[in-house]
N, CA, C and O atoms as a MOPAC input file, in Angstrom:
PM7 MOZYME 1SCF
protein

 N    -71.32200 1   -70.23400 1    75.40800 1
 C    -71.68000 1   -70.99700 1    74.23400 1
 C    -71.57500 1   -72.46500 1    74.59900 1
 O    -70.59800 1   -72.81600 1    75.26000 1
 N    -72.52700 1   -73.39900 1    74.21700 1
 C    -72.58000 1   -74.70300 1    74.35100 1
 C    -71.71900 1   -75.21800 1    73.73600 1
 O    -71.30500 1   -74.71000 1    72.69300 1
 N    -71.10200 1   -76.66300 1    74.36000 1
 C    -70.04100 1   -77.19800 1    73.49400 1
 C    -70.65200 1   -77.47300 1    72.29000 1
 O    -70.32500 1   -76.75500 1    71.34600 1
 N    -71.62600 1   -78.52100 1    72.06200 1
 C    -72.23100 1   -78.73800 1    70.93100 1
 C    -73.22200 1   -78.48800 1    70.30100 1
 O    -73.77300 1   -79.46800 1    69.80000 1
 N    -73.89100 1   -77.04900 1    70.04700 1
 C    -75.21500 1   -76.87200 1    69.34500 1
 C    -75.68200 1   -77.71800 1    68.49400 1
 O    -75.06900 1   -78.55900 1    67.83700 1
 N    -76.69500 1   -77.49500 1    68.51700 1
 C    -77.54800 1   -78.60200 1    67.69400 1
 C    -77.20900 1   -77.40900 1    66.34300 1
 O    -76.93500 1   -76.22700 1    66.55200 1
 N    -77.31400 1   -78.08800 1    64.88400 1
 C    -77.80000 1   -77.30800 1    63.80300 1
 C    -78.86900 1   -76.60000 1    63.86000 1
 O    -79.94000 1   -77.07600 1    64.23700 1
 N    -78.69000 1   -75.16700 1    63.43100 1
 C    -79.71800 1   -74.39300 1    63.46900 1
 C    -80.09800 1   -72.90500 1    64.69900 1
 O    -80.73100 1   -71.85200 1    64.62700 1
 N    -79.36500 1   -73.55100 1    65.63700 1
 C    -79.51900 1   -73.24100 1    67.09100 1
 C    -79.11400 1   -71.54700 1    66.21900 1
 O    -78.87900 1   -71.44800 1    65.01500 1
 N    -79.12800 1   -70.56400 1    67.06200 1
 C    -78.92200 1   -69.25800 1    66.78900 1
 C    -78.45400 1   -68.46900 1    68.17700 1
 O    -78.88500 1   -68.50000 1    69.33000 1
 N    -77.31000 1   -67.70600 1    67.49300 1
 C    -77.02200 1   -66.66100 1    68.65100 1
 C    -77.11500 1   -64.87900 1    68.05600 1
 O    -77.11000 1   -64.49100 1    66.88800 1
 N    -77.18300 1   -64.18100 1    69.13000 1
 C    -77.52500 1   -62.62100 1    68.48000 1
 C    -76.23900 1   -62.22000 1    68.55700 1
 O    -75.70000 1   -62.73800 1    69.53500 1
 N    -75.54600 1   -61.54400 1    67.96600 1
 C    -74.57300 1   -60.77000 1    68.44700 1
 C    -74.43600 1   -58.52700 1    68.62200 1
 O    -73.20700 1   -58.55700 1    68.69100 1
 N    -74.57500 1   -57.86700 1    68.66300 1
 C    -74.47600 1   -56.45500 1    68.12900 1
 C    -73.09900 1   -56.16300 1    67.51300 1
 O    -72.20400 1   -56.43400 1    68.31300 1
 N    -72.69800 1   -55.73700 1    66.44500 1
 C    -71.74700 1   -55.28600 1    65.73000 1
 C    -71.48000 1   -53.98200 1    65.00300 1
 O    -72.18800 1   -53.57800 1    64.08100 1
 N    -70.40800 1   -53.34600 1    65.47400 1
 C    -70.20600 1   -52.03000 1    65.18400 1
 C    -70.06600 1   -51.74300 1    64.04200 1
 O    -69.24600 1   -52.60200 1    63.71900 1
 N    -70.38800 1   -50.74400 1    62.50700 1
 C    -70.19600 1   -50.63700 1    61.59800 1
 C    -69.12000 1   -49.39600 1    61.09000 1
 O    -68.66400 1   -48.56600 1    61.87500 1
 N    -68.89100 1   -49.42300 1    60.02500 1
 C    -67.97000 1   -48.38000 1    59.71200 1
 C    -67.64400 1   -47.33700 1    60.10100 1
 O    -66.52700 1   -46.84500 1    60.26100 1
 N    -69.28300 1   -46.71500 1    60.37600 1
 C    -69.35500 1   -45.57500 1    60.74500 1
 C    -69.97600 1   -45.63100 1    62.05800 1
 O    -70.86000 1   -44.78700 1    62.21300 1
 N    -69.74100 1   -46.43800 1    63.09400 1
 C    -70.38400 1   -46.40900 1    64.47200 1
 C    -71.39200 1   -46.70900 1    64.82100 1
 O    -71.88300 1   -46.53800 1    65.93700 1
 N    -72.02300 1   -47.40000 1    63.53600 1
 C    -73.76200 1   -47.65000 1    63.73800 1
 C    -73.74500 1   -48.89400 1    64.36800 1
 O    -72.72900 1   -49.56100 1    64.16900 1
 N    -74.56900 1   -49.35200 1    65.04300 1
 C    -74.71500 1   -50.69600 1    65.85200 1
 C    -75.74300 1   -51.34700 1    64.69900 1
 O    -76.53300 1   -50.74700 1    63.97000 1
 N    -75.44100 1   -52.88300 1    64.79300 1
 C    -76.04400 1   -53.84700 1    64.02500 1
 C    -76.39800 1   -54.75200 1    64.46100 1
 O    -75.42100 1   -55.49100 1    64.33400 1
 N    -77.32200 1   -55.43300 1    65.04200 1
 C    -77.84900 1   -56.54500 1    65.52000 1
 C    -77.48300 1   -58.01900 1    64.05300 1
 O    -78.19100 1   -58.15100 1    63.05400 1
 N    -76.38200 1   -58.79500 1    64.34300 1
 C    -76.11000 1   -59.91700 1    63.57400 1
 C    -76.48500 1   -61.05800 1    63.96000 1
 O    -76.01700 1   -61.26600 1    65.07900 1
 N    -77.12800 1   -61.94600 1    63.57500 1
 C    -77.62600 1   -63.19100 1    63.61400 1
 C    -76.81900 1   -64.56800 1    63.55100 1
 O    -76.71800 1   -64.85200 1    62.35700 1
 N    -76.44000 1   -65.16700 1    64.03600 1
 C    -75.61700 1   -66.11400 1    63.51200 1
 C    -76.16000 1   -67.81100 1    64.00800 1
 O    -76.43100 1   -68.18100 1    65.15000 1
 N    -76.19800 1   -68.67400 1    62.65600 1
 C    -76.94200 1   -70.00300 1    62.83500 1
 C    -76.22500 1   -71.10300 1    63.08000 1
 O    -75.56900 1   -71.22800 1    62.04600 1
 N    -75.93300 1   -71.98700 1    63.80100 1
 C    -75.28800 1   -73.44500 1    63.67400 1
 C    -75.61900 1   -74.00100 1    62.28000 1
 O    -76.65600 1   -74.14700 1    61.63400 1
 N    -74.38500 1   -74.23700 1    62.09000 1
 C    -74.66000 1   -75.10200 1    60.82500 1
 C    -73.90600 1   -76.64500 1    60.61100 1
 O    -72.75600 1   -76.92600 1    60.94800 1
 N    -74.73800 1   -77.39900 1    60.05900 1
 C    -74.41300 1   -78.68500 1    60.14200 1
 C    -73.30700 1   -78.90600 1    58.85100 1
 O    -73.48300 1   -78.85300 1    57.63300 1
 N    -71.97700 1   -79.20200 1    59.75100 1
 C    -70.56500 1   -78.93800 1    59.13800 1
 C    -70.15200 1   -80.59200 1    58.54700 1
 O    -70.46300 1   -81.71200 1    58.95100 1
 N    -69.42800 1   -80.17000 1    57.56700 1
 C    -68.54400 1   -81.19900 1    56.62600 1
 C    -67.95700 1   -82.07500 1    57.54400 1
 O    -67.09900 1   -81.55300 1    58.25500 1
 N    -68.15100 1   -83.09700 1    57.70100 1
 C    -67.27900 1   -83.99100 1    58.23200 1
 C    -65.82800 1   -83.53800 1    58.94900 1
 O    -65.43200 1   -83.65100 1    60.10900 1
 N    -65.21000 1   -82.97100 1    57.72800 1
 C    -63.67300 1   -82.25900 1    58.54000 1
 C    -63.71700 1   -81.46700 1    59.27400 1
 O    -62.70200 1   -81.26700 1    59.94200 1
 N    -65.07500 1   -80.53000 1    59.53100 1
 C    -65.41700 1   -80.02300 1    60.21800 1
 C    -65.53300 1   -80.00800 1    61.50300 1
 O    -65.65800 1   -79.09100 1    62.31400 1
 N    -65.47800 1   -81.09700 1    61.59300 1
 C    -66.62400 1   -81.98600 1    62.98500 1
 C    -65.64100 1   -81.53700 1    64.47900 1
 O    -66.03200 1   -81.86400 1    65.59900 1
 N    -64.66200 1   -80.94600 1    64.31000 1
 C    -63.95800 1   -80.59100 1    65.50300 1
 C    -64.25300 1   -79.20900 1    65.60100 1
 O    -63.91800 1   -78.96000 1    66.75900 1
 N    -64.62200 1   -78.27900 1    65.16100 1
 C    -65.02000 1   -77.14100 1    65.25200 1
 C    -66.44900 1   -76.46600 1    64.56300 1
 O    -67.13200 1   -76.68100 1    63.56200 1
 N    -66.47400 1   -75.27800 1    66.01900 1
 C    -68.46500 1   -74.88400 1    65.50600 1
 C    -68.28300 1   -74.15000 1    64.19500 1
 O    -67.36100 1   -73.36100 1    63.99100 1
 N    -69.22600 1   -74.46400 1    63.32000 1
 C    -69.46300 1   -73.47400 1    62.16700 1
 C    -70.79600 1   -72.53400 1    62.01000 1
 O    -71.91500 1   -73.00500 1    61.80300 1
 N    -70.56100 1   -71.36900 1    62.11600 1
 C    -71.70900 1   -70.59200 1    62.25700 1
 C    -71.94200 1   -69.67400 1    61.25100 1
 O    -71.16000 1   -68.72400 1    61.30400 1
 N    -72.76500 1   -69.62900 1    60.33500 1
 C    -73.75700 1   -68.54000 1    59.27800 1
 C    -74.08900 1   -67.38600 1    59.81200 1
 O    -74.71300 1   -67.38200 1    60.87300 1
 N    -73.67100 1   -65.98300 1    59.06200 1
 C    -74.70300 1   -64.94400 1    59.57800 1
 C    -76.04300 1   -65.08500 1    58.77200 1
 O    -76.03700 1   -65.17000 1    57.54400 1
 N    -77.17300 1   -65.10500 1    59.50800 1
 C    -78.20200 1   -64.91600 1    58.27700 1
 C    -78.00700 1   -63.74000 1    58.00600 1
 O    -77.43800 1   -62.86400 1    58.65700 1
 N    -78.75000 1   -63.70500 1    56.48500 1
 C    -78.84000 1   -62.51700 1    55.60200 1
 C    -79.29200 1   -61.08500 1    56.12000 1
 O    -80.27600 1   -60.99900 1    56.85500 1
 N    -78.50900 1   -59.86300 1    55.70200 1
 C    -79.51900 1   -58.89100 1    56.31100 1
 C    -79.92600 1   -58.16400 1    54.93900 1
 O    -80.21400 1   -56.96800 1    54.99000 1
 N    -79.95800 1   -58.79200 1    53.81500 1
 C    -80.66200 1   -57.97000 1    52.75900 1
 C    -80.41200 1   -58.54100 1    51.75500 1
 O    -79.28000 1   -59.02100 1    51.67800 1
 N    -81.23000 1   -58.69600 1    50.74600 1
 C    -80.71100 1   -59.28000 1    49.14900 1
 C    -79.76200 1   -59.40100 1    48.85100 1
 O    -79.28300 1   -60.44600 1    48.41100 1
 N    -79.02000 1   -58.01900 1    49.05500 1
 C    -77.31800 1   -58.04700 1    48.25400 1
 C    -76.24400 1   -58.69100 1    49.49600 1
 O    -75.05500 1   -58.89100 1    49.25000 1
 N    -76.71200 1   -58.90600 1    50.51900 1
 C    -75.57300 1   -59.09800 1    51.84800 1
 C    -75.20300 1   -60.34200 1    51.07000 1
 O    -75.79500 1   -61.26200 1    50.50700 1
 N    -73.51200 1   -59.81900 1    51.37200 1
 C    -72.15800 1   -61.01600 1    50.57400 1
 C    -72.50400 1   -62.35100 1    51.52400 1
 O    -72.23900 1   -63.45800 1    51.05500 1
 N    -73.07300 1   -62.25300 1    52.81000 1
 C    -73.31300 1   -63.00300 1    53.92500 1
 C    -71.62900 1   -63.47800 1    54.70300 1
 O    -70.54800 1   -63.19300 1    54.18700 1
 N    -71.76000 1   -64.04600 1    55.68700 1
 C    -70.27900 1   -64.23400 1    56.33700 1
 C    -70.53800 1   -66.33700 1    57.47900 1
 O    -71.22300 1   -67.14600 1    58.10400 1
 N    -69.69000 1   -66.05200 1    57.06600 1
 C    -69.41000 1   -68.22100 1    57.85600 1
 C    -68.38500 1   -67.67400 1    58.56400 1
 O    -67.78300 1   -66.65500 1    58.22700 1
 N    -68.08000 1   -68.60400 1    59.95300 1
 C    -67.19900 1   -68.57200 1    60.62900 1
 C    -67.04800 1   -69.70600 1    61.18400 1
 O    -68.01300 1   -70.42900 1    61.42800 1
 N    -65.83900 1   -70.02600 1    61.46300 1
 C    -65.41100 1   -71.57700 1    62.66100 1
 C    -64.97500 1   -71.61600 1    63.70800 1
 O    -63.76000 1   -71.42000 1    63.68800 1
 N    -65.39000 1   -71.78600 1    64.70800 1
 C    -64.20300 1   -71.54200 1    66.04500 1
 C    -63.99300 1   -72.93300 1    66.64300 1
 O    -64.94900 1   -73.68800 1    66.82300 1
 N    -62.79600 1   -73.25000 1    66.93500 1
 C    -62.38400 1   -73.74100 1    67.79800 1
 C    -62.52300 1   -74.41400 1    69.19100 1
 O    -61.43400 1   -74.51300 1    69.75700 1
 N    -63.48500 1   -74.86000 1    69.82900 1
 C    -63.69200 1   -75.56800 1    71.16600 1
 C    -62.43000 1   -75.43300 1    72.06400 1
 O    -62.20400 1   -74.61700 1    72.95700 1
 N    -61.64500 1   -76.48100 1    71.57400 1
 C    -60.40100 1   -76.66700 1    71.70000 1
 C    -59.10900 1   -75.15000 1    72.20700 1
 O    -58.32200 1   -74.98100 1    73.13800 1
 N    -59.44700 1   -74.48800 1    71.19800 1
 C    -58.71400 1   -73.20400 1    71.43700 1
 C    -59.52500 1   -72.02300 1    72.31000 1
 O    -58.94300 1   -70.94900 1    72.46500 1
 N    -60.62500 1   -72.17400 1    72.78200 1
 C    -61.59700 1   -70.97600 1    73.66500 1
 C    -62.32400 1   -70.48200 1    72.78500 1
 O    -62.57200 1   -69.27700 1    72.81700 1
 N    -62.86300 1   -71.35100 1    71.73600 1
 C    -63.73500 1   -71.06400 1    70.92000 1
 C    -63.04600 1   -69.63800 1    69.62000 1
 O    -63.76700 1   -68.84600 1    69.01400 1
 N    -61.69800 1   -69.71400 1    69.54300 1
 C    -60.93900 1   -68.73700 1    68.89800 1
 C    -61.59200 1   -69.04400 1    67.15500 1
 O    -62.17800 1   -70.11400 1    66.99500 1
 N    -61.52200 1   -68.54000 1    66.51000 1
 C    -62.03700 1   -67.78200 1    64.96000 1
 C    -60.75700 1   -68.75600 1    64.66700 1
 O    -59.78700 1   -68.67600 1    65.42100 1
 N    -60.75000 1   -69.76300 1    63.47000 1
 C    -59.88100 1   -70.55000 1    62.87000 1
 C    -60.10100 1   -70.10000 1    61.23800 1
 O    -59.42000 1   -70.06200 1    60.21300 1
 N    -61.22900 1   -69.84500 1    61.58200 1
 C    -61.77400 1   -69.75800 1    59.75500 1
 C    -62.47200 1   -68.51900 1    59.80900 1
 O    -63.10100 1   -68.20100 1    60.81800 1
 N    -62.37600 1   -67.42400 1    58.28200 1
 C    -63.73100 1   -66.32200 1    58.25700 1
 C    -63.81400 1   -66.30900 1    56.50700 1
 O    -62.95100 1   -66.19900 1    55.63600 1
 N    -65.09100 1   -66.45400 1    56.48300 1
 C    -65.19200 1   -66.29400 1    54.37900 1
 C    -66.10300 1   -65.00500 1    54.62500 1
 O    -66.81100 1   -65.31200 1    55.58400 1
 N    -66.28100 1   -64.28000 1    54.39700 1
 C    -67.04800 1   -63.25500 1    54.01800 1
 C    -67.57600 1   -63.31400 1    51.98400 1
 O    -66.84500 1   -63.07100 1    51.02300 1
 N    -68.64600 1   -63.61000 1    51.98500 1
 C    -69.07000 1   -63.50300 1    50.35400 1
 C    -68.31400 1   -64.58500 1    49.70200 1
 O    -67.88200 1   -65.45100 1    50.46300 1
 N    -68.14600 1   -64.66900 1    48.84000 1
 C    -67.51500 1   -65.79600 1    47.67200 1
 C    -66.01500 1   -65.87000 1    46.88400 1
 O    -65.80500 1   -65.60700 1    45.70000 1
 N    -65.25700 1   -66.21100 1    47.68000 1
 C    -64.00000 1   -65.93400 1    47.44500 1
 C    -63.56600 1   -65.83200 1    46.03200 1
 O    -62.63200 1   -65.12000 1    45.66500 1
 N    -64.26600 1   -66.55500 1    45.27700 1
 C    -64.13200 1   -67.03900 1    44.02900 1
 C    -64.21200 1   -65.53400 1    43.18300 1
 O    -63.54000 1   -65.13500 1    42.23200 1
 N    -65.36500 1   -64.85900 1    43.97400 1
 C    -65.66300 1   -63.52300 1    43.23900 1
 C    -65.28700 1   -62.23300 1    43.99900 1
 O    -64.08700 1   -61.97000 1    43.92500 1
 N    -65.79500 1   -61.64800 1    44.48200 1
 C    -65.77700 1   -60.43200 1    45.11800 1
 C    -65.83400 1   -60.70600 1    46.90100 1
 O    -66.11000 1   -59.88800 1    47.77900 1
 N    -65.50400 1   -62.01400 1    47.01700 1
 C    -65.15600 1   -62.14100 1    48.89100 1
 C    -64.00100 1   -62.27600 1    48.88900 1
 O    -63.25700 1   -62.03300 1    47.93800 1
 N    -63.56200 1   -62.85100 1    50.40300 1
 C    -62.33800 1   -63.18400 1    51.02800 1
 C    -62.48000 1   -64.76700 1    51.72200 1
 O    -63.43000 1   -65.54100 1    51.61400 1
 N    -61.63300 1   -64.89000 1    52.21300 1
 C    -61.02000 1   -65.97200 1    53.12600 1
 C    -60.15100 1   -65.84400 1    53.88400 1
 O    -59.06200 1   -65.56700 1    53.38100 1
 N    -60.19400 1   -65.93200 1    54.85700 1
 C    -58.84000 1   -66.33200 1    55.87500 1
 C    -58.95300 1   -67.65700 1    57.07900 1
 O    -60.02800 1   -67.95900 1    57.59800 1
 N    -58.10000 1   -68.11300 1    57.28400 1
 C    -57.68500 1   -69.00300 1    58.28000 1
 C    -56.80300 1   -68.87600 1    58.80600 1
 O    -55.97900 1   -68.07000 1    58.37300 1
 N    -56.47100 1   -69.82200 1    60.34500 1
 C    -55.73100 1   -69.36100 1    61.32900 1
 C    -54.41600 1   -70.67800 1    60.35100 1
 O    -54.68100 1   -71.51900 1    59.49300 1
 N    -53.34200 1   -70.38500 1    60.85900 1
 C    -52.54600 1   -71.53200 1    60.63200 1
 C    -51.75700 1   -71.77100 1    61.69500 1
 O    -51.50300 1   -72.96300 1    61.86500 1
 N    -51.42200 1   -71.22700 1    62.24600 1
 C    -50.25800 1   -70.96100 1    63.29900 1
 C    -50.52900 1   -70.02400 1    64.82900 1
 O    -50.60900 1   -68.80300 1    64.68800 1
 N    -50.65300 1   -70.54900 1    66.12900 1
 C    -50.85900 1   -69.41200 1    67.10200 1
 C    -49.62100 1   -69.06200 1    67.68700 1
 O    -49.66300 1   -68.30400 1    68.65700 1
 N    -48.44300 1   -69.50000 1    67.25300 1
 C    -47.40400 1   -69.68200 1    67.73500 1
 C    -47.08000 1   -68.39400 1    67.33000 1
 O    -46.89600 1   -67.61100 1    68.26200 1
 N    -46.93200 1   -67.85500 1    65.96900 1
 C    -46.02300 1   -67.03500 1    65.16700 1
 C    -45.94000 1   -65.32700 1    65.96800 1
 O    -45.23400 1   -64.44700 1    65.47400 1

């Protein structure tokens, strides 16, 4: 992965599902919040009307490690998590 993608840039990933099915996931650079600006933020695009969709952040700094994951709308029927600590 490049240190700095441009916005937009896209990577493929395959991802295993519940039941063992393979999924081809999409994921976009996205042009991040200012506070952002130290770590990549990447979009899955959509894979269907109802997909909750998923954001992620990684780290440069840490080997590109997952700091942030929202899956759907926390507010409603998603989640959130962040890293706080690698120590613990």
């Amino acid at each position: 992965m490049q240190a700095s993608p441009a916005p937009g840039g896209r990577w493929r990933v395959w991802v295993a599902g519940l039941r063992g099915e393979l999924r081809e996931w999409t994921f976009e650079a996205v042009d991040g919040a200012p506070e952002d600006a130290a770590v990549l933020h990447l979009r899955r695009l959509p894979l269907g009307p109802h997909d909750p969709g998923v954001e992620l952040w990684l780290d440069p700094a840490r080997g590109y490690w997952p700091v942030r994951l929202r899956q759907g709308d926390p507010e409603t029927r998603g989640f959130e998590i962040s890293l706080s600590d690698v120590n613990s």
